[in-house]
N, C-alpha and C positions, 0 to 999 in steps of 0.2 A: 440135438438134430432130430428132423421128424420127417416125414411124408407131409402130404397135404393132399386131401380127397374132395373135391368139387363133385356133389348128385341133383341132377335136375336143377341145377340156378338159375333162377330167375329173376330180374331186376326193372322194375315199370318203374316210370314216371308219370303220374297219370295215367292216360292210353297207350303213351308209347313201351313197349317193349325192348329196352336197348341190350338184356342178356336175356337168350332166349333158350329157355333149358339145357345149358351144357352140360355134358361130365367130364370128369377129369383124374387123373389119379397121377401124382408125382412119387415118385419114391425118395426114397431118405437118400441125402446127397446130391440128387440129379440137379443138373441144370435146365428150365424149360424156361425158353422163349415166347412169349404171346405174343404175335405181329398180324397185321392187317392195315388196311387205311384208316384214316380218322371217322369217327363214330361203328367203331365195328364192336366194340364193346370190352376192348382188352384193358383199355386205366380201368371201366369199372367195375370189372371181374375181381383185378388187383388191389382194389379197394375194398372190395367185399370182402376179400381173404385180408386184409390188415385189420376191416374193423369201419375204416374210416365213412363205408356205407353201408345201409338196411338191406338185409338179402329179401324178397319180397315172394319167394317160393323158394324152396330144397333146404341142401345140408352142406355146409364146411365144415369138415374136420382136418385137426392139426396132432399129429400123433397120436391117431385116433378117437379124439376128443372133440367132439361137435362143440364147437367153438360160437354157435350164429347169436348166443346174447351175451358172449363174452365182451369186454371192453377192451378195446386195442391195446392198451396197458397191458394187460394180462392175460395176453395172444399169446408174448415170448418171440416176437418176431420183431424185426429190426426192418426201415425203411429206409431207400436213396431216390430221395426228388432230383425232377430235372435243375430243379434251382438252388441247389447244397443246402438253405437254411441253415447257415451259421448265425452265430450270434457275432457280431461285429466288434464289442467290446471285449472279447471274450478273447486269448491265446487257442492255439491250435490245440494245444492241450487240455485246457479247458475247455473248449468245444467235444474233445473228444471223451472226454471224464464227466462231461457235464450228465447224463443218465446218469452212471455209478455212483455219483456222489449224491445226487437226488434220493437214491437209495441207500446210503450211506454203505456203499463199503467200505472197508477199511485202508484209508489213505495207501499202506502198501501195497497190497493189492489191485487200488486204482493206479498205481504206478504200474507195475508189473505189467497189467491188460492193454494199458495205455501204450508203454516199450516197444512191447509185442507187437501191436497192429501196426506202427511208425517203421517198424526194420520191418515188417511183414509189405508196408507199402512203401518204404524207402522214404520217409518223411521226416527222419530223428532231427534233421539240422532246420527246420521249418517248427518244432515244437514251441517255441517263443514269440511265434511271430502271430503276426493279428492277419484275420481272413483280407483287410485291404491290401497286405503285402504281398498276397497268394498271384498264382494266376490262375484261371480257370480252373487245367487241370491238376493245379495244386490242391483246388477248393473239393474236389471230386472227390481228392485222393481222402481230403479230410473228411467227405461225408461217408465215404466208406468206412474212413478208420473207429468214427462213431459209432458206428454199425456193429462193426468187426467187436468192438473192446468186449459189446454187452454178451459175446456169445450167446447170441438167440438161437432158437430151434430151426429156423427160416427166414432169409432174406428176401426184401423186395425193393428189386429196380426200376423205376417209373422212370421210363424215357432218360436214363441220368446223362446223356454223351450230346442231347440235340442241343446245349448251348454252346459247344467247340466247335470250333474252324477243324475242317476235313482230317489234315495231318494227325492236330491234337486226337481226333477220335480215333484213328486207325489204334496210334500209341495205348489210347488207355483200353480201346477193348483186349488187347495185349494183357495191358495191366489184371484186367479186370478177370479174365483168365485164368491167366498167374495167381492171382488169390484165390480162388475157387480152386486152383488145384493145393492151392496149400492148406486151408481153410477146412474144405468137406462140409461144409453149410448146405443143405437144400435150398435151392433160388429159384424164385420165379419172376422173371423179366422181360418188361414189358417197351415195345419198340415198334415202329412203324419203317424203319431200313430193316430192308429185308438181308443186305449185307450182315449187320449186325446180329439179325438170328442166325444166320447161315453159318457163321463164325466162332460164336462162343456156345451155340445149344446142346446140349444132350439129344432134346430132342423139341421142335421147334411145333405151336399150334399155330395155325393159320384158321387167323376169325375174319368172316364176314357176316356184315348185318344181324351183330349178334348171335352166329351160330358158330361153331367149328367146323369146319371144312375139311381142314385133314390133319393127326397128327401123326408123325415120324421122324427119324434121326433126319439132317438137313439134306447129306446128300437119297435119301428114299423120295423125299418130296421134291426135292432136281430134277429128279431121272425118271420120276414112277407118280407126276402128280394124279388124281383123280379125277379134279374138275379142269374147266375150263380158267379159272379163278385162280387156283393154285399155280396150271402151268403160268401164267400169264404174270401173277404177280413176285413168285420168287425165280432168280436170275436179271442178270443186267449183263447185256441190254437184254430186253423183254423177249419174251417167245415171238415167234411170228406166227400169225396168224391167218391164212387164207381160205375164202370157202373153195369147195370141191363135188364134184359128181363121184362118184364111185362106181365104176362100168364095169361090167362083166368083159372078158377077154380070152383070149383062145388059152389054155393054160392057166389062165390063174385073171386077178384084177388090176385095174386098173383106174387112176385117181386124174379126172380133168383140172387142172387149175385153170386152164385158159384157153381159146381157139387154136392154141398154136402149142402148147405146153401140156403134154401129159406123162405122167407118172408111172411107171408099173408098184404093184402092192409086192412088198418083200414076200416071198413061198411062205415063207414062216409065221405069217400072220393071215393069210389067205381067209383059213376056216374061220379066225375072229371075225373076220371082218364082212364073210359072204352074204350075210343077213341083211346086212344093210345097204346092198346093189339100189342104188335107184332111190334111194331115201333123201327126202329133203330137208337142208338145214345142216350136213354135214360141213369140218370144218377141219384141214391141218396145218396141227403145230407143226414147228419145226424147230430149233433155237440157234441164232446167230453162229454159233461155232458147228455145225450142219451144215451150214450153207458156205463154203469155201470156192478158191481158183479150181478149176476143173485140172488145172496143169500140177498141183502138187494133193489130187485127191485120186483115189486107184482100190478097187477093194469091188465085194460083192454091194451090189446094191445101191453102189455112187451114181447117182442119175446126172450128167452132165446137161445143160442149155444153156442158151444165148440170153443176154440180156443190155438193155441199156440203163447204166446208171446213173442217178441221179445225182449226189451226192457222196464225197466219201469223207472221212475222218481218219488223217495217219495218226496213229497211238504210239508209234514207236517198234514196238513189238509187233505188232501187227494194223492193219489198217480196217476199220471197217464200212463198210457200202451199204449205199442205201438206192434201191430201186422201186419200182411199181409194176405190181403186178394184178392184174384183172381190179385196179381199183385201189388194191391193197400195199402201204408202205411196208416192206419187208428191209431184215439188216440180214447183212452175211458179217463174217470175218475172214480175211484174206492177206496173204503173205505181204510185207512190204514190198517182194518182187516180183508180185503180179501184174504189171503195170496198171495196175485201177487208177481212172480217173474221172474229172467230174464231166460229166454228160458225155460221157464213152462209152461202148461196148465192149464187154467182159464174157469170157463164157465162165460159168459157174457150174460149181454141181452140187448136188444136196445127198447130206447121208440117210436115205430112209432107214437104214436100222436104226437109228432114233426118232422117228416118225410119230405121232400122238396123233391118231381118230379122233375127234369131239362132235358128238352127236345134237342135235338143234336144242337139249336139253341144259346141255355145258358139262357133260357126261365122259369121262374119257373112255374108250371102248374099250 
């Protein structure tokens, strides 16, 4: 088991730059998440670190070992595609032996390692069966166990859950967990659900347009994003987002959202915030479970108003509403007994102690 240190990568295709100088430093054992939307540059960061692409500026190193003209073979790292790549004629077992024996270990020993990762992923009674027997996330479980036997330094997850049906995925990133904590393997896994980083990361990076944006444990990047990019892209449902004035006020400020709707600035953020009286391009978050019934919300700083809503969605647990405000679609979350309904009036209130500034930059203040 090793770390893994990304300095300055950089990866063109021609003109285009799809990684654009990141760093990165994992430690031995961690698990790190890469997430972003498609072409942010996280498959080919994960590639670069397996081998499978030219790093085209910087340095990988793999347990301190500048790794950039080594050959994927002899990285010592182990990978799980989205598309398991078993061999079809092959037994589970053989699929999972099949590295070991390439390198000839010793028949017992490929049993032993083999054992091992099948009760380590509850697979023993599937070892005879051929991958068209499997189901999906039986084939998963096989491309992991492959993984697992060769005891690499580092593993890598390339998207491996986006061909399951919803349930099947909640189950294995469970699974996928579970072995990481048995395991102690350094991972780095790469996903565009941002669920899935939230859930199994150490500590999750959020790439955009080939750069990184932020990295921290999952709930720091929840509650404490920087950009406007972050709040917006981790959590479900999404941040809400409205523009605002920011007024000066007798005491302290004050946040316009609309001719009819204004905000007071919590005391406690006052002084952050006084600089930017009168600035154009500001912008508040807020995130759906902020925005609740005014009748089961009470506390410093719950700002109560009226609204009409648009839309709602009962979930069970809770319902959530969807209205318009100055332009802007915004979600709350609200009791099943708040009588919300579609094209009614609801009074709501919002918690500004989790309130998020973002400055015409995408800057959070």
């Amino acid at each position: 088991m090793a770390g893994v240190t990304l300095r300055n990568i950089v990866k063109r295709y021609g003109d285009v730059e799809a990684v654009r100088g990141i760093n990165l430093d994992i430690a031995d054992e961690e698990f790190v998440v890469l997430v972003g939307p498609s072409g942010c540059g996280k498959s080919t960061t994960l590639r670069m670190i397996a081998g499978l692409e030219d790093i085209s500026d910087g340095d990988i190193a793999i347990d301190g070992d500048v790794v950039n003209d080594v050959p994927p073979k002899d990285r010592d790292i182990a990978m799980v595609f989205q598309n398991y790549a078993l061999y079809p004629h092959m037994t589970v077992a053989e699929n999972m032996s099949f590295g070991l024996r390439l390198k000839r270990y010793p028949k017992a020993e490929i049993k032993a390692r083999v054992d091992e990762a099948a009760r380590i992923l509850d697979i023993r009674e599937l070892l005879d069966r051929k991958p068209k027997a499997l189901s999906g996330g039986q084939r998963q479980r096989v491309a992991m166990g492959r993984a697992i036997v060769r005891n690499p330094k580092v593993f890598l997850f390339d998207e491996p859950l986006s061909n399951l049906d919803a349930k099947l995925r909640v189950q294995m990133r469970t699974e996928i967990k579970k072995v990481h904590l048995k395991v102690r393997t350094t991972t780095v896994y790469v996903t565009h659900d941002q669920v899935e980083a939230m859930t199994l990361a150490d500590r999750v990076v959020v790439m955009n347009h080939g750069r990184i944006e932020q990295i921290g444990p999952p709930n720091e990047l929840y509650h404490h994003p920087r950009t406007r990019f972050v709040a917006g892209f981790i959590g479900s449902p999404a941040m809400n987002f409205i523009p605002v004035q920011l007024e000066q006020a007798s005491g302290g400020l004050t946040m316009r959202l609309s001719d009819t709707i204004a905000m007071p600035v919590p005391a406690a953020r006052t002084e952050r915030y006084k600089a930017h009286v009168g600035q154009s391009g500001l912008v508040l978050g807020v995130r759906p479970e902020h925005i609740t019934d005014a009748q089961s919300a009470s506390g410093a700083n719950i700002v109560p108003f009226d609204i009409r809503l648009d839309v709602i969605e009962p979930m069970g647990n809770e319902t959530l509403v969807y209205f318009t405000l100055s332009g802007e679609t915004m979600c709350g979350r609200v009791s099943p007994e708040a009588g919300a309904a579609d094209g009614e009036p609801l009074k709501l209130a919002a918690n500004l102690n989790h309130m998020h500034l973002i400055d015409a930059k995408g800057e959070v203040l």
